[in-house]
C-alpha positions, 0 to 999 in steps of 0.5 A: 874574913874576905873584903870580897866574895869570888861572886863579886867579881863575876856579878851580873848585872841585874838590870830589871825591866827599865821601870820607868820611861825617860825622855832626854835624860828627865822623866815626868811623873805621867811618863813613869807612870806609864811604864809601872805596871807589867807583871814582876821581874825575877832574879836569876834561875839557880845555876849552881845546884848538883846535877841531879840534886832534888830540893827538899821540901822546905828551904831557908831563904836568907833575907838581908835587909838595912834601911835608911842609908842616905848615902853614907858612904863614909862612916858616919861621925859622931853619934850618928856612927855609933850603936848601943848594945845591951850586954848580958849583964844588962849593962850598955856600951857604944859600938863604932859601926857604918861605912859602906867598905865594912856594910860590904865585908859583913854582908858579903861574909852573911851570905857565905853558905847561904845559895838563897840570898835576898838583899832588901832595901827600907827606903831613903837610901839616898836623900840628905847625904853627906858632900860625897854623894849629896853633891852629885846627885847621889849616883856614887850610892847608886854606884855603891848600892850596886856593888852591894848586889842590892836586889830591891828596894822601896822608895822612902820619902827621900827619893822625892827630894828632887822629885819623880824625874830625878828618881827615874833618872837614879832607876835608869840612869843618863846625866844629869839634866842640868850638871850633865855627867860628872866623868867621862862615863855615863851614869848606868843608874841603879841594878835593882828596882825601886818599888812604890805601889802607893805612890800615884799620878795625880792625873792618871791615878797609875803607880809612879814606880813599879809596885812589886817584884818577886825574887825566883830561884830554882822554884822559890819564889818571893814576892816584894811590895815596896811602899813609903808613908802616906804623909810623905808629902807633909815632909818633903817640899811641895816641888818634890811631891806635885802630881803625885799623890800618896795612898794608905799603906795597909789598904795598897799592900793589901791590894797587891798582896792579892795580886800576887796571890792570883799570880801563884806567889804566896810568900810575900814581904812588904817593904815599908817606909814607915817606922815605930819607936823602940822602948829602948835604945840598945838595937840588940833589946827584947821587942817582944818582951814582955810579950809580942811587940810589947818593946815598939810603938808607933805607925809602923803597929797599927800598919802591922796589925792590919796587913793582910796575913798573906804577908808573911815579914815587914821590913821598915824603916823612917824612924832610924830606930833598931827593932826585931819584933813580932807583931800579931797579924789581923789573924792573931798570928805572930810576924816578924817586923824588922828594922835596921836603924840608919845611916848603915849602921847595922843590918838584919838578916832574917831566915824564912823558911819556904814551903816547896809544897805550900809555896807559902813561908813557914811563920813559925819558923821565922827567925832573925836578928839585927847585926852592927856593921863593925869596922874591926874587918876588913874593908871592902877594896872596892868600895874604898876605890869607889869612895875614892874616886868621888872623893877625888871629884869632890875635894876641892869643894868639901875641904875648904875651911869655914870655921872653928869650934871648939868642942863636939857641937851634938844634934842631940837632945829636945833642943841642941846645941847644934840647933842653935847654933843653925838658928842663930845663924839663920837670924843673922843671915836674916838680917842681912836681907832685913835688919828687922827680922826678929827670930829664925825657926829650925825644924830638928830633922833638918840637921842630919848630922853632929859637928865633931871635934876631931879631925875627919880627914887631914883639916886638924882638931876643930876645923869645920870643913864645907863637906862637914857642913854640907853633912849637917844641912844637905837639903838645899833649902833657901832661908826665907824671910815672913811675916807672922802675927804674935798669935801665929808665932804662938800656934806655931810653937803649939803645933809641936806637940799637937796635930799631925806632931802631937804622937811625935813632937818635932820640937823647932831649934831656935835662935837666941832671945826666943823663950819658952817652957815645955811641960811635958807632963801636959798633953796637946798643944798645952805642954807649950806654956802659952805665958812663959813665950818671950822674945828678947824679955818681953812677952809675945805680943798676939797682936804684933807682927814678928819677921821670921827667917826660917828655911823654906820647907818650913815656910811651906807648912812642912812638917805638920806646920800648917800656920808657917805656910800662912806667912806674908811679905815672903822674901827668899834668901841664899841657901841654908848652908851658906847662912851657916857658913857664913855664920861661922866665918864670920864668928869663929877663927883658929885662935877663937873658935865657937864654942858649943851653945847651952842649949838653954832657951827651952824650959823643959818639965818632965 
């Protein structure tokens, strides 16, 4: 199999219309919007057809699609590089899988044969990335996104962790505004478009990033409308989401659909960063058994069952999870919904057939399946050049020690041990700045990654290195310090399986001395046992005023943590990571590493 393709190397630069506008190498919510709106970019005309040669009436299109990289350039570690596969037999196994050198030889290899190829993107390729891209403000996924010829993309919540201008600069690309350019080379910004039709200015009411793009090749044309979820702003902080507001996702598809119906483009693929939960955890398993889309539940169904039939396929994404499923449209008719897991780990490909005389996809004929992104082939050299280069730039930050364990530290699980761990260090950390801070509360999504036993790189078994530490918590968020009453702190633990959690509880990690029962087989906010909350031994006084260090996302409210967001005698600490660090520093060394926690402050009741 070949690491590369002799298209590779002759690969145009698809740099569509410059979607958003840039002023001194920042861009403003109001200055991308002015730029959103005209009419659709198009792939390249098909240039290797036989002179002479007539198409057929129908025509397969290959549609590639992954979701959810978040720069992992490098393979994942862990749990996080890994896939389960349900064999014939029924039995499982685990598959090593991601890495953008082997993402590249796989896709490449797919396309081999197949003259109409598109590429397409689920949203949060970058955002939460490991040290490698994370520290540089994810152009090396930019970079590498390119070399993948990526034709399009929607945006996911992520590309609004530094908010509207730093993703303008990602699309056009320049330095940085404040860190400038990290080689002597300006930074090109990305080849393909970032789609983000419910995504407005508060002010003009305009779409931010251009709301569709249609891919065009010797009479074929499909057409791509990218959203994220509309609670986008419930999961990023405020900084990153003001002036911005985020629409329905059925009601601006819709929408757009029509758009580009008046416009002569009848197939149509909605790009949408939203997910659903898979009934099992093989990325291989039956959706549609017992029947159609009876294995997924979740947003992304209700989404499904009510986009217009004018689109013909939804590629999604946001739940990490692996999903092959049809889903009847609001017409009864069956239509694919797809999604790739994360990380790199898989990707899809689908083959949608194209109707030269109706100029419309062919449903019926829609197949498509989901592969692992093996590491059994060869690596792709290019991309292990990339990797290597920015590796170079970033060794000497991310290969520094800052502490030892002594077993794999899992992120898994309602509570974990990793989570824990991340606790107990922001209440330490805490009480540097307050001796008299009383707990610390992690939300889960926060930790992105597992802290392994083995070596990566060369640091030896059990080293944690800052790269690996940077891995687990990228997003830069300070440790905050409040003031919560005993019956907010009661809320708070309630508001994890109720409100905007109660179909999906985010469950908080939590620091030694914080105990309580979980009740799964109640609903609502009673599964949180309100007589069983203890702090230290004693029971949570409602009257009491309690110190809580938690990071500052979360100190916002964020999360669908609405009685965080009401704290007082707020107090603003140093970043997450160097809490952790100094944490494990402080309390590990080579000779006495950390072990991994219990996991036992939470009571759980199935």
């Amino acid at each position: 199999m070949p690491a590369t393709s002799p298209a590779h190397h002759q690969r145009r630069r698809r740099r569509t219309n410059r979607l958003l506008a840039t002023a001194a190498g920042l861009v403003t919510a109001g200055a991308l919007a002015a730029a959103a709106l005209p009419g659709s970019a198009s792939a390249g005309e098909d240039k290797g057809a036989p002179k002479g040669h007539q198409p057929g009436r129908y025509q397969d299109v290959q549609l590639l699609s992954f979701n959810d990289l978040h720069g992992n350039l490098e393979p994942p570690a862990g749990s996080s590089g890994r896939v389960t596969e349900v064999r014939p037999d029924g039995t499982t196994k685990t598959v090593d899988a991601g890495g953008v050198e082997y993402l590249a030889t796989h896709l490449r290899k797919a396309r081999e044969g197949n003259r109409y190829s598109i590429t397409a993107a689920g949203g949060d390729m970058v955002g939460a990335s490991p040290l490698i891209s994370g520290l540089f403000h994810d152009e090396p996924t930019v970079e590498a996104l390119n070399e993948l010829d990526l034709d399009v993309t929607s945006v996911g919540n992520h590309e609004f962790d530094e908010g509207a201008g730093e993703l303008g600069r990602l699309q056009n690309g320049g330095c940085h505004p404040t860190d400038g350019c990290y080689t002597d080379k300006r930074f090109e910004g990305a080849d393909f478009p970032y789609l983000a039709a419910n995504v407005q200015d508060e002010r003009t009411g305009k779409p931010v990033l251009k709301p569709y793009w249609v891919w065009r090749k010797q009479g074929v044309e499909v057409g791509f409308i990218g959203v994220t979820l509309e609670g986008t702003p419930d999961i990023v902080s405020a900084e990153g989401v003001k002036g911005l507001s985020f629409k329905d996702e059925v009601e601006t598809i819709n929408k757009y659909a029509k758009v580009l119906q008046r416009q002569g483009v009848k197939s149509i693929v909605a790009l949408v960063h939203e997910g659903g939960f898979p009934a099992s955890s093989s990325y291989n398993y039956d959706c549609d058994s017992p029947g159609a889309g009876d294995g997924v539940s979740g947003p992304i169904v209700d989404i499904a069952k009510n986009v217009t039939p004018q689109v013909d396929a939804l590629v999604t994404g946001h739940t990490h999870n692996a999903y092959v499923c049809t889903i009847p449209d609001p017409a009864g008719k069956p239509r694919m919904v797809t999604s790739a897991a994360s990380f790199g780990r898989l990707y899809t490909d689908t083959t949608l057939t194209y109707d030269r005389a109706t100029g419309d996809i062919a449903r019926t004929a829609v197949r498509s399946a989901n592969h692992v992104v093996t590491r059994d082939v060869p690596r792709a050299p290019d991309m292990t050049a990339l990797i290597d280069r920015w590796n170079t730039l970033a060794a000497p930050i991310g290969n520094r020690p800052i502490g030892y364990i002594s077993g794999d530290i899992s992120r898994d699980g309602t509570e974990s041990p990793l989570g824990d761990l991340i606790a107990d260090a922001q209440l330490a950390y805490g009480r540097t700045l307050d001796a008299g801070t009383d707990l610390a509360l992690m939300n889960p999504g926060g930790i992105r990654a597992p802290l392994t036993y083995a070596a990566k790189a060369g640091e030896g078994d059990g080293v944690v290195t800052y790269a690996e530490g940077f891995t687990v918590q990228p997003f830069a968020n300070t440790v905050n310090l409040q003031d919560i009453t005993g019956a907010q702190l009661i809320q708070v633990l309630k508001e994890q399986v109720s409100g905007p959690n109660e179909a999906a509880p985010k469950i908080l990690q939590v620091s030694s001395g914080l105990t309580y029962t979980l009740d799964l087989t109640k609903t609502g906010a009673d599964r949180v046992v309100t007589a069983s909350i203890r702090l230290n031994g004693e029971a949570v006084d409602p009257a009491a005023t309690y110190r809580v260090a938690t990071n500052s996302f979360l100190a916002g409210g964020g999360d669908g943590f609405p009685t965080l967001g009401q704290g007082t005698n707020d107090l603003v600490g140093d970043d997450d990571l160097t809490a952790l660090e100094q944490y494990l520093t402080a309390n590990s060394s080579a000779a006495e590493p950390i072990a991994p926690p219990k996991a036992d402050r939470i009571t759980i009741l199935n």
